[in-house]
N, C-alpha and C positions, 0 to 999 in steps of 0.2 A: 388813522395811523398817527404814531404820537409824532411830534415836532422832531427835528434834527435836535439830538442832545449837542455836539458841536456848532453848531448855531446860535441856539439858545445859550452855551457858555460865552463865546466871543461876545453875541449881544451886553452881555452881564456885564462880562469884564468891559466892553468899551464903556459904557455907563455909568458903572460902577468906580471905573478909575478917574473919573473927573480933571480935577487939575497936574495931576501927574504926570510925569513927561511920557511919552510913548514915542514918540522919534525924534533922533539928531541928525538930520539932514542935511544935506548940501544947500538947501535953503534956509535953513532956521530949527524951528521948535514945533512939534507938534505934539499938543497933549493929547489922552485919553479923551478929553470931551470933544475936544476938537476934531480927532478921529473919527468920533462917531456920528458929528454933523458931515462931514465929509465925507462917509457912507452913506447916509442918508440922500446926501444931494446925487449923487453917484447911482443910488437906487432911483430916484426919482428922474433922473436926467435917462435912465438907460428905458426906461418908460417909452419916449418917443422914437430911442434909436433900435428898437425890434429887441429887447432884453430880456423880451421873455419867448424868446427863440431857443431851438434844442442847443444852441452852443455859442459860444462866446469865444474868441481867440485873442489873447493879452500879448503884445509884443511892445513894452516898455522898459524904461529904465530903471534902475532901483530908486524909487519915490515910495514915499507912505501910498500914493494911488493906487499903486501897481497892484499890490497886495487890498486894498481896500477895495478897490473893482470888482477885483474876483469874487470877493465877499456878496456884496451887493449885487453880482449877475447869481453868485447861488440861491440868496434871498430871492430872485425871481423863481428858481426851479430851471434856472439853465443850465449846463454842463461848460464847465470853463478848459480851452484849450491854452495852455501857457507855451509860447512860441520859444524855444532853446534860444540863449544870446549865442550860443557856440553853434546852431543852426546855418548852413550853408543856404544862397540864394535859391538853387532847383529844392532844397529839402522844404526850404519854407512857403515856394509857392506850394510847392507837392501838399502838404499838410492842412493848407487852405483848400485847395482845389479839393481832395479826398473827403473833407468834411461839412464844406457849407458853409465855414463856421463865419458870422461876424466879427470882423478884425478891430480890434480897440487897438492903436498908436496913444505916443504920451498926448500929440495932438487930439485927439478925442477926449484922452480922462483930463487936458486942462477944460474943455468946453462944457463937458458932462460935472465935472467937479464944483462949476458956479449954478447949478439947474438949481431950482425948486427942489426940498428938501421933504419925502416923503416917506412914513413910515408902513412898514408891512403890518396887513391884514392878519396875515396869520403866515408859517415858517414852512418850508417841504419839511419831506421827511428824511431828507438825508443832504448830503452834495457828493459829487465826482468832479476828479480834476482829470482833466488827460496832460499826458505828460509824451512827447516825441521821444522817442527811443535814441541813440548816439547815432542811429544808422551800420549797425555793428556790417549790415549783409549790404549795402547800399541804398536803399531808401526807408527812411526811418518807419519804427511801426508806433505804433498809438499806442501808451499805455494807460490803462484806465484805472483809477483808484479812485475808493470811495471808502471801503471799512477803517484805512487807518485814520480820519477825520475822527470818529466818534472814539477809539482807539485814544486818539491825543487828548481828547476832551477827557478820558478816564484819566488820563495818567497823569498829564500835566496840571497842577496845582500850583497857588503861590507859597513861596516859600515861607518859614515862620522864622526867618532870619531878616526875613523883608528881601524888597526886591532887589533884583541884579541886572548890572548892564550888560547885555549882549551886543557883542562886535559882530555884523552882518557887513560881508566885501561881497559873498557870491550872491549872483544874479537871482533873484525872485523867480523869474519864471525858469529855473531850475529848483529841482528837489529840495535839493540844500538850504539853498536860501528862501524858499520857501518856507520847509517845514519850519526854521528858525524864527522865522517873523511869527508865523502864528504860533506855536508853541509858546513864544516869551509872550504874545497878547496873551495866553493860556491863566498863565504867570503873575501877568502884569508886573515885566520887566518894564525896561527901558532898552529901545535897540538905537544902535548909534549906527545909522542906517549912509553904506559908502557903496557909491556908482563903480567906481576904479577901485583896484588895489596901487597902496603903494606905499611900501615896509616902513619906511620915516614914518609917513603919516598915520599909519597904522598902529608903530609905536607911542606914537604922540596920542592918539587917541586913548589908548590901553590908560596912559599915565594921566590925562586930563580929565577921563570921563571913569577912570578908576573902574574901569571892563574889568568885568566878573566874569566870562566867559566869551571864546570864539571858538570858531570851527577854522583851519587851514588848510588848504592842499600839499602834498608836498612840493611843489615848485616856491609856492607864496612862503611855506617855510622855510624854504632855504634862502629866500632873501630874506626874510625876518634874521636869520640868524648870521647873516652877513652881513648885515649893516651893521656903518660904526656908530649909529644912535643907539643899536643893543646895549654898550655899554655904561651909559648915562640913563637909560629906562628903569624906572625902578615898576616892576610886572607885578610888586607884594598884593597886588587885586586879583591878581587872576585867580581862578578857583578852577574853571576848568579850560583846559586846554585838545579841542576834538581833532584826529588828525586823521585823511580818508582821501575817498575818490579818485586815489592813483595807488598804485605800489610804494613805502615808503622804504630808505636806506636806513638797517641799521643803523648805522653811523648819525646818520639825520638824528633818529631818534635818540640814540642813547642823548646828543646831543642837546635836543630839545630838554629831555629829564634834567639835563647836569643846569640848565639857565633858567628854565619855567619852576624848578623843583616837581615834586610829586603829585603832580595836578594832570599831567599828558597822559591820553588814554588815544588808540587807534580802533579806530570802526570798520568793516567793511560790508558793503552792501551794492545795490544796483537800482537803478532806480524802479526796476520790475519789483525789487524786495530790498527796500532799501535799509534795514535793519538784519543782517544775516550773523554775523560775529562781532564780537567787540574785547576786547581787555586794555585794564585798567595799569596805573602805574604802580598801585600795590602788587599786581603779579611781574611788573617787570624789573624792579628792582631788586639787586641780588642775583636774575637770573638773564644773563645775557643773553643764551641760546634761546631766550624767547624773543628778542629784538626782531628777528625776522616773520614772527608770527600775527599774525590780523585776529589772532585771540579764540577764544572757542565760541560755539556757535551759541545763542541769545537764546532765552526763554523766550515759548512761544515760537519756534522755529526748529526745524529739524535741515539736518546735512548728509550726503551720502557721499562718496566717490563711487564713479560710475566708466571703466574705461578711460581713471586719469581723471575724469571732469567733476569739479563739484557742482552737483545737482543739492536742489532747495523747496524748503513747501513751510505754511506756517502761517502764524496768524499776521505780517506784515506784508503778505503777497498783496499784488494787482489783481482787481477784478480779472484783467486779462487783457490781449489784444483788442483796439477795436475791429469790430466785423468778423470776431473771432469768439468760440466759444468759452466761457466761462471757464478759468485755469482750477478753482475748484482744492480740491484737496490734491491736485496733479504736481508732478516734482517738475523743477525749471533749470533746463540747462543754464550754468551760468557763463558757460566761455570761458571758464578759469578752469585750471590743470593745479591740482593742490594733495595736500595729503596732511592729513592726522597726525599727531606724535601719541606715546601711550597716555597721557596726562590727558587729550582731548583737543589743544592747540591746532590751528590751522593753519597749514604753513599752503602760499600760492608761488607756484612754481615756472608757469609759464601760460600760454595762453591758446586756447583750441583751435581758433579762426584768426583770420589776420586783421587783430586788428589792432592800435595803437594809439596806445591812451598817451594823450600830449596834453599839453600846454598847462597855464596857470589854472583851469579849470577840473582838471583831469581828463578835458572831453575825449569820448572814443572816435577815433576817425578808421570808417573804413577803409582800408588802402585800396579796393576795388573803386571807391569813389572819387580819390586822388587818381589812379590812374583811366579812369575815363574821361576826368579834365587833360591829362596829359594825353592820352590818342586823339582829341578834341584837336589838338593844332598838328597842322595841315604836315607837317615834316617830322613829326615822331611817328614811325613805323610800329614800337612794340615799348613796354614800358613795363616796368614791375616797381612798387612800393612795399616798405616794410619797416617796420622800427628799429632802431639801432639806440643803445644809451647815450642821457645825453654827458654834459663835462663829468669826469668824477664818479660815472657809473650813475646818474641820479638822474631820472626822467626819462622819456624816451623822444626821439627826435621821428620827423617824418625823414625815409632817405630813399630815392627814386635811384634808378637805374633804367637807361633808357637807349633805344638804337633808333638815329635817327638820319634821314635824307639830306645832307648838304650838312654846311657849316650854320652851329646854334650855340648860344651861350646858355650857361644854366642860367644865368641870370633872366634870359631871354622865358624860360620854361616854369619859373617861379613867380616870373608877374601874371604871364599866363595863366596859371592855375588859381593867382590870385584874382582874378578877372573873374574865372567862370564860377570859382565857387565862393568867395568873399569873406575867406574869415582866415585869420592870418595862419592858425592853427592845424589848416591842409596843407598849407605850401611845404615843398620840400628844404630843409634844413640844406642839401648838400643834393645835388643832381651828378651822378654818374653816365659816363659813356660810353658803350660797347658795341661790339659788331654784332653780336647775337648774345639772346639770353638763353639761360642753361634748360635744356628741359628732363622733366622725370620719363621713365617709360613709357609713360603713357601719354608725353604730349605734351604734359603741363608744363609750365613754367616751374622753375623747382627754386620758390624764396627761399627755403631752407638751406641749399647750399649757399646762395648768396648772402643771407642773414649770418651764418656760421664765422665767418671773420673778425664780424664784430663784438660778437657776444664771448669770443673765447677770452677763460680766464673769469667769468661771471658765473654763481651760482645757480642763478637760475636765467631763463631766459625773459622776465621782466624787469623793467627798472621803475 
């Protein structure tokens, strides 16, 4: 079976790029060649620590390692698990315990990083990465991708204008920043590689390292556009400007167009099919009533509306769940509620399941998982979670309503949750308190009357 064409291209390019920078780090400088000794030693070092096991689990920070690890346990024939930073404490034991998998911490890739330095015999024939799912239903599901590696290796070339700097803030072992880091090794960019976000710095980056391109969420964008360093940044590098992983505000954007100029394009995708639609700022220009649209759907991918819900299939899916069959030429509920204009545009309208994309990442949080941290303490009797917008109509906030045994503070009920599930991104923004929660005919809890307050007066019911 021939060698992993993505493989064999990374190999090249680390190689091949020699003295050229490849990351701007929180430490320093790391070139091309120096990259690819520090793959090598990484291969060699995971030698002793069982690396050529069915699976690898990466939970680090963003370092040139992080991304180089993964590499290196694929060169063995392992299956690499990259641990979500927006991953709660029960989800990420859950995802260890479920798979076996050997845990890499940054502890391990500094030890594994000074190993003896070895090179592959020869290459598999492919790699897959799993990726945790946001936990949409309460425990995350595995998804597995493998075809868009060889995918990226067709498409992504260097460019004949010469290289570009890529601005990387999201996490590595998420999609995003993933596919970024490798796609620019693709490239043979330079990535100017950040642990934290944070808009100064961020601008400072843009204007020092003369970035040729980033990716944004919209929360991280609307600090970008609200600092007063915006005004002193001169952005004349940027080329492209990627904007995704949450609902973004017209407004935002048109925004973003009027300071970045004609470069802002919006994506939307998942990480089951993380390429689903996309449009450019040559179709938004001129036409406002497209501001609200996440663009029409990509080559190589097809869309339906099904019952309200956009369903998806195409050449950017996931193998599938793990322990689950092969997804195939099968269409994928997306959770999103959307609809077509006659032009082809996709416009998302509200969302199937409850669940509520927060924070500077966009992560999904199930509200069924926020509210089993909350029944977790011993004096909340009953409790319902649901997104509300957040200042401004922009983002969505977590907001709990709860009936509870004796006298409690929300403050009391937000460290709590902070406790059980560890990432700041469950905690509830605002705790409500009632004697009883509403229910539907049949028993349920009914969010939608309690959601309906907040959302009146907004177009659709996401922010």
């Amino acid at each position: 079976m021939a060698p992993s064409f993505f493989l064999t291209r990374v190999l090249a390019a680390l190689d091949q790029g020699g003295p050229a920078v490849l990351f701007h780090h929180e430490n320093g400088v790391t070139t091309y060649r120096e990259a690819h000794d520090i793959l090598l030693r990484l291969y060699g070092g995971l030698d002793g620590f069982g690396g050529s096991g069915p699976m690898i689990a990466i939970d680090a920070r963003n370092r040139p390692e992080t991304v180089l690890a993964q590499l290196a346990a694929q060169l063995r024939g392992a299956e690499v698990l990259l641990v979500a930073a927006s991953s709660s404490r029960p989800a990420r034991a859950a995802v260890l315990a479920s798979t076996g998998a050997e845990l890499l911490t940054d502890e391990h890739l500094d030890r594994l990083a000074a190993a003896r330095p070895s090179t592959p015999d020869s290459l598999p024939a492919g790699v897959t990465t799993v990726f945790p799912s946001g936990g949409t239903t309460g425990a995350p599901k595995l998804i597995r991708h493998s075809g868009i590696y060889d995918g990226m290796a067709q498409i992504f070339a260097p460019d004949p204008s010469g290289p570009g700097r890529i601005l990387v803030t999201a996490p590595l072992t998420h999609m995003t920043g993933n596919a970024a880091v490798l796609g620019a090794i693709l490239c043979g960019h330079t990535v100017v590689l950040r642990n934290t976000f944070d808009a100064e710095r961020l601008l400072s980056d843009i204007a020092g390292h003369g970035v040729t391109s980033l990716s944004l969420t919209p929360p991280r964008l609307g600090a970008v556009l609200d600092s007063p360093a915006l005004a002193t940044t001169d952005l004349s590098s940027v080329r492209s400007l990627s904007l995704g992983a949450a609902p973004l505000s017209p407004r935002r954007l048109a925004e973003a167009l009027e300071v970045f100029g004609p470069v802002v394009g919006q994506g939307y995708g998942l990480t089951e099919a993380p390429m689903i639609a996309a449009i450019s700022a040559a179709e938004l220009i001129g036409r406002p009533e497209r501001l609200g649209s996440v663009g029409r759907i990509v080559p190589g991918m097809e869309a339906r509306i099904e019952d309200g819900q956009v369903l998806v299939r195409g050449l950017s899916m996931m193998d599938g769940y793990q322990d689950h069959p092969p997804i195939g030429a099968g269409w994928l509920p997306t959770g999103d509620l959307g609809r077509f204009d006659e032009e082809g545009y996709l416009y998302l309208t509200d969302r199937a399941g409850d669940v509520i994309v927060t924070g500077e990442h966009g992560t999904k949080v199930a509200s069924t998982t926020v509210e089993h941290a909350l029944l977790a303490h011993p004096q909340v009797r009953a409790a319902a979670v649901f997104g509300v917008p957040g200042p401004g109509g922009e983002g969505e906030r977590v907001h709990a309503v709860v009936v509870v045994n004796g006298p409690l503070a929300p403050g009391d009920l937000r460290e709590h949750v902070r406790a059980e599930l560890g990432g700041e991104h469950f905690v509830p923004s605002e705790v409500d308190f009632t004697t009883e929660l509403p229910l539907t005919a049949v028993g349920k809890v009914d969010k939608r009357s309690l959601r309906a307050p907040f959302w009146a007066g907004h177009e659709r019911g996401i922010a």
